[in-house]
LOBALO-893211 format. One record per residue (C-alpha): residue in one letter; chain; residue number from 1; x, y, z. Coordinates in Angstrom, 1 decimal, decimal comma. Example, Ala and Ser with C-alpha at 12.3 -4.5 7.8 and 13.67 -1.06 7.14 Angstrom:
2
<resn=A&chain=A&resi=1&px=12,3&py=-4,5&pz=7,8>
<resn=S&chain=A&resi=2&px=13,7&py=-1,1&pz=7,1>
END
This chain:
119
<resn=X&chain=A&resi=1&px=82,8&py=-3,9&pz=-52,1>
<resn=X&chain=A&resi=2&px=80,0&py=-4,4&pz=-54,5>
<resn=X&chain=A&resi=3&px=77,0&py=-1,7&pz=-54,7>
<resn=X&chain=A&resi=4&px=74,7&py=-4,8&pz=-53,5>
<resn=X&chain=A&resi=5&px=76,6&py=-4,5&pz=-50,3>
<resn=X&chain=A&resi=6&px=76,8&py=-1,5&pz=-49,6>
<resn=X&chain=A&resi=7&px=72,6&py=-1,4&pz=-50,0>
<resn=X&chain=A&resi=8&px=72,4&py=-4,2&pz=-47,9>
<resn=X&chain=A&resi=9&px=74,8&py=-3,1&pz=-44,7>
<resn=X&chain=A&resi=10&px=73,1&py=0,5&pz=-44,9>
<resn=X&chain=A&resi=11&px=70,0&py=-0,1&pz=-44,7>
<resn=X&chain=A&resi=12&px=70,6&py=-3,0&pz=-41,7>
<resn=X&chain=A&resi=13&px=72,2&py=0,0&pz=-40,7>
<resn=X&chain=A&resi=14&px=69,2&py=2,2&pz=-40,8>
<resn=X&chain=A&resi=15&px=67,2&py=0,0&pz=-39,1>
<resn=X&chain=A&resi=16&px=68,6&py=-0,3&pz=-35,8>
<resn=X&chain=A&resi=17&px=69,4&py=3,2&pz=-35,9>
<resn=X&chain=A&resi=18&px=65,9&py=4,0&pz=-36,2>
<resn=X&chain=A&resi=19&px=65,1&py=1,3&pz=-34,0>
<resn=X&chain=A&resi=20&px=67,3&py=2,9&pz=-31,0>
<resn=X&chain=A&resi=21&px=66,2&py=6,3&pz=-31,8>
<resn=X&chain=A&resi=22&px=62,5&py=5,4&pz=-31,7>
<resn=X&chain=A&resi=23&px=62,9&py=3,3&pz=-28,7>
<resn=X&chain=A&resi=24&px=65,1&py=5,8&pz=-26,8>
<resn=X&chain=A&resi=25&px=62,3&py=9,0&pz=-28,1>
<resn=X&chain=A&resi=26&px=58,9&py=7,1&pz=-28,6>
<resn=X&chain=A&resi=27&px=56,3&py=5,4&pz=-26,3>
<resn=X&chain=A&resi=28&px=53,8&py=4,1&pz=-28,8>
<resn=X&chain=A&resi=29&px=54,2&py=1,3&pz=-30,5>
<resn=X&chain=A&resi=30&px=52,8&py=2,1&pz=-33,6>
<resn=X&chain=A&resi=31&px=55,1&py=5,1&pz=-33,6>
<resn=X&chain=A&resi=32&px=57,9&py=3,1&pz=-33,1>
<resn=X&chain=A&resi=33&px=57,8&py=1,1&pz=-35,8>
<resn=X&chain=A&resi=34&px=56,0&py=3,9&pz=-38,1>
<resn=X&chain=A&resi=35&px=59,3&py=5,6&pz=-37,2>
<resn=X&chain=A&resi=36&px=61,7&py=2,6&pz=-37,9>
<resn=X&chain=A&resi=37&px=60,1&py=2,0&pz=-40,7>
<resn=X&chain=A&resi=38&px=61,1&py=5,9&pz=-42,0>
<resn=X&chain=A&resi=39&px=64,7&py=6,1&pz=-41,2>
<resn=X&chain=A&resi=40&px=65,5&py=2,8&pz=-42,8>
<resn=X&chain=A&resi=41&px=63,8&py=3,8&pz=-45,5>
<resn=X&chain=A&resi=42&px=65,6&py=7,0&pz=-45,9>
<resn=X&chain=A&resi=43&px=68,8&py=5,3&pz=-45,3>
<resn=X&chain=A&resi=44&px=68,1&py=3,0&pz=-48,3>
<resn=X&chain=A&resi=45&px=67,2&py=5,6&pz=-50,5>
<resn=X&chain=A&resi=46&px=70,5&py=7,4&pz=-49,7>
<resn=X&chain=A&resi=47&px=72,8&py=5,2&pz=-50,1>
<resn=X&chain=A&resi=48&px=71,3&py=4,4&pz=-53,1>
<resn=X&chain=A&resi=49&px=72,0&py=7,9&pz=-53,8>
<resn=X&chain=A&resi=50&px=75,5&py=7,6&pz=-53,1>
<resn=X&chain=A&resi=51&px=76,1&py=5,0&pz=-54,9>
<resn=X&chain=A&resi=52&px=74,8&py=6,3&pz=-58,2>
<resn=X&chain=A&resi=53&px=76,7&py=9,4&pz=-57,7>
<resn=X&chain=A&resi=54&px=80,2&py=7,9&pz=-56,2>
<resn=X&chain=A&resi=55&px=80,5&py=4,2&pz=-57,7>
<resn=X&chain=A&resi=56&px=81,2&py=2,9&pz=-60,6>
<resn=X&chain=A&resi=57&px=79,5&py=-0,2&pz=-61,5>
<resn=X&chain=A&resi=58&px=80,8&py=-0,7&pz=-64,8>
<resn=X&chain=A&resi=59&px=85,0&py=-0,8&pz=-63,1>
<resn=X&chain=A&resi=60&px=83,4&py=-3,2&pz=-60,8>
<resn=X&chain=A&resi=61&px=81,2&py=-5,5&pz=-62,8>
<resn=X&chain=A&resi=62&px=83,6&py=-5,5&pz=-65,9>
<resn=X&chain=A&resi=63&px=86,4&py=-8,1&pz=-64,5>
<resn=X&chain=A&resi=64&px=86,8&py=-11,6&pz=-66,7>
<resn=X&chain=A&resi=65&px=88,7&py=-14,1&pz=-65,4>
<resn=X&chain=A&resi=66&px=90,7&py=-15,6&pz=-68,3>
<resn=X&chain=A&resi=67&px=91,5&py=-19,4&pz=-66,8>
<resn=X&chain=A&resi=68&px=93,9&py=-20,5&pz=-69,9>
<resn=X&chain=A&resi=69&px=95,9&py=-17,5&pz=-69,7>
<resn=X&chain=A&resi=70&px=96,3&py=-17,7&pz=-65,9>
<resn=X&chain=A&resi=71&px=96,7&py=-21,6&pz=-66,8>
<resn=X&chain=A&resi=72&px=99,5&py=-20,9&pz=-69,1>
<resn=X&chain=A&resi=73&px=101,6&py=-18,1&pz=-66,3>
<resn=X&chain=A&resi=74&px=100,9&py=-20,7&pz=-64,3>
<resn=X&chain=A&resi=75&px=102,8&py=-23,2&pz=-65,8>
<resn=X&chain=A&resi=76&px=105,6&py=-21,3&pz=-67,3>
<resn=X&chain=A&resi=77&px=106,2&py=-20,2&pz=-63,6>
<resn=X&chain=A&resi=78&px=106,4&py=-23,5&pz=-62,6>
<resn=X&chain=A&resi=79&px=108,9&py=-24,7&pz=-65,4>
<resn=X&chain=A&resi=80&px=110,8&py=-22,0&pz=-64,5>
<resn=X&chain=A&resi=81&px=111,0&py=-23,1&pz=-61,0>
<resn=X&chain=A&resi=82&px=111,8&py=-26,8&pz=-62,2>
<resn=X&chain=A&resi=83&px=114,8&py=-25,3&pz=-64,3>
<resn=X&chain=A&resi=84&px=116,3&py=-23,5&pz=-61,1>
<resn=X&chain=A&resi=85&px=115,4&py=-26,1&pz=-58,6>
<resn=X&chain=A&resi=86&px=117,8&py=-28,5&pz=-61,0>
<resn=X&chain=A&resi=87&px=120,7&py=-25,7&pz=-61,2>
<resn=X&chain=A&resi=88&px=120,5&py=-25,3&pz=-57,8>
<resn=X&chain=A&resi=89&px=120,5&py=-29,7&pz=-57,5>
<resn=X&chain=A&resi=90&px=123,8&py=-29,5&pz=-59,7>
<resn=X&chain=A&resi=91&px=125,7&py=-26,7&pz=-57,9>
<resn=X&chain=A&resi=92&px=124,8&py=-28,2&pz=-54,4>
<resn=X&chain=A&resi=93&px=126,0&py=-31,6&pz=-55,6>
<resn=X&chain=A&resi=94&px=129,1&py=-30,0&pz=-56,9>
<resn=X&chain=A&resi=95&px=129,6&py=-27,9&pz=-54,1>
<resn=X&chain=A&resi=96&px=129,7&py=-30,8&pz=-51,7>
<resn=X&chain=A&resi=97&px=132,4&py=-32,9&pz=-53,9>
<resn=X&chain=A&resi=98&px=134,1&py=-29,8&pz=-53,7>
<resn=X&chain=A&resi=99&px=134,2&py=-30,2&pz=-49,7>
<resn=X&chain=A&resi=100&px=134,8&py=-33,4&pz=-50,2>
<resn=X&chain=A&resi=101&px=138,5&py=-32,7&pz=-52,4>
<resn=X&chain=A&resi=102&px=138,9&py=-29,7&pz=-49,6>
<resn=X&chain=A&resi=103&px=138,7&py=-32,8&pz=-46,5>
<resn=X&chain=A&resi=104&px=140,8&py=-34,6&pz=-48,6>
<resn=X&chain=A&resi=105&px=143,7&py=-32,7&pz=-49,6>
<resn=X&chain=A&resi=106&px=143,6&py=-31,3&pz=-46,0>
<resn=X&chain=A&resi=107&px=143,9&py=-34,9&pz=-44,5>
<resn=X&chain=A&resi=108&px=146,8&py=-35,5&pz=-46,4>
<resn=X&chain=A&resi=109&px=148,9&py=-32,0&pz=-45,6>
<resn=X&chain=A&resi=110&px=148,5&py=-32,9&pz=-42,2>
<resn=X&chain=A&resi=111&px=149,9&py=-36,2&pz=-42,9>
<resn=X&chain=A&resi=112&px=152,7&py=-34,6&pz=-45,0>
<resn=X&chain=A&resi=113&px=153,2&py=-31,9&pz=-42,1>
<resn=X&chain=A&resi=114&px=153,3&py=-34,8&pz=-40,0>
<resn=X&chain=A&resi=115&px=155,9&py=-37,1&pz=-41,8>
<resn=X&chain=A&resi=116&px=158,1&py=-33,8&pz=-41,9>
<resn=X&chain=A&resi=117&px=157,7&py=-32,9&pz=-38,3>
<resn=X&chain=A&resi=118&px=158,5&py=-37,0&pz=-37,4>
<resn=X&chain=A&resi=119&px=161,7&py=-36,5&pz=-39,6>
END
């Protein structure tokens, strides 16, 4: 997640803590949202506090997207797949002419085994 997130979700988070807390504690208005007010700020500041101690923006910030280069695996991945699509084309065609000898040759032993058992 980027830091801008975690900013963002903490301190919505902050707020309706606060707001609960004040609501559940608190009868005066001005109070309440005096109070509010507080814990969401404190929530920002610490997470902002976290985040300079525990992230690293420069890891996150730092990616490049290189389009040719993910362009060019792209399409030597897709070649690829060409070349073995048509091997796999050629040895299907081949292995059903194979079948095709195999139904042959079998039809005619069973004639052969026939004209031997008729004799």
């Amino acid at each position: 997640m980027r830091p801008d997130n975690f900013v963002a979700f903490f301190t919505v988070c902050g707020f309706f803590i606060g707001l609960t807390f004040t609501i559940v504690n608190i009868e005066d208005a001005i109070e309440i949202v005096v109070y509010t007010c507080l814990i969401t700020f404190v929530f920002y500041v610490l997470i902002h506090v976290v985040i300079m101690i525990f992230v690293d923006i420069h890891k996150i910030g730092g990616r490049h997207f290189n389009k040719e280069k993910y362009e060019n695996e792209n399409n030597k991945f897709i070649a690829e797949l060409a070349a073995r699509e048509k091997k796999m084309d050629y040895l299907l065609e081949k292995l059903q002419e194979e079948r095709e000898d195999l139904k042959k040759l079998e039809s005619s032993n069973k004639r052969k085994n026939v004209k031997h058992a008729a004799a």
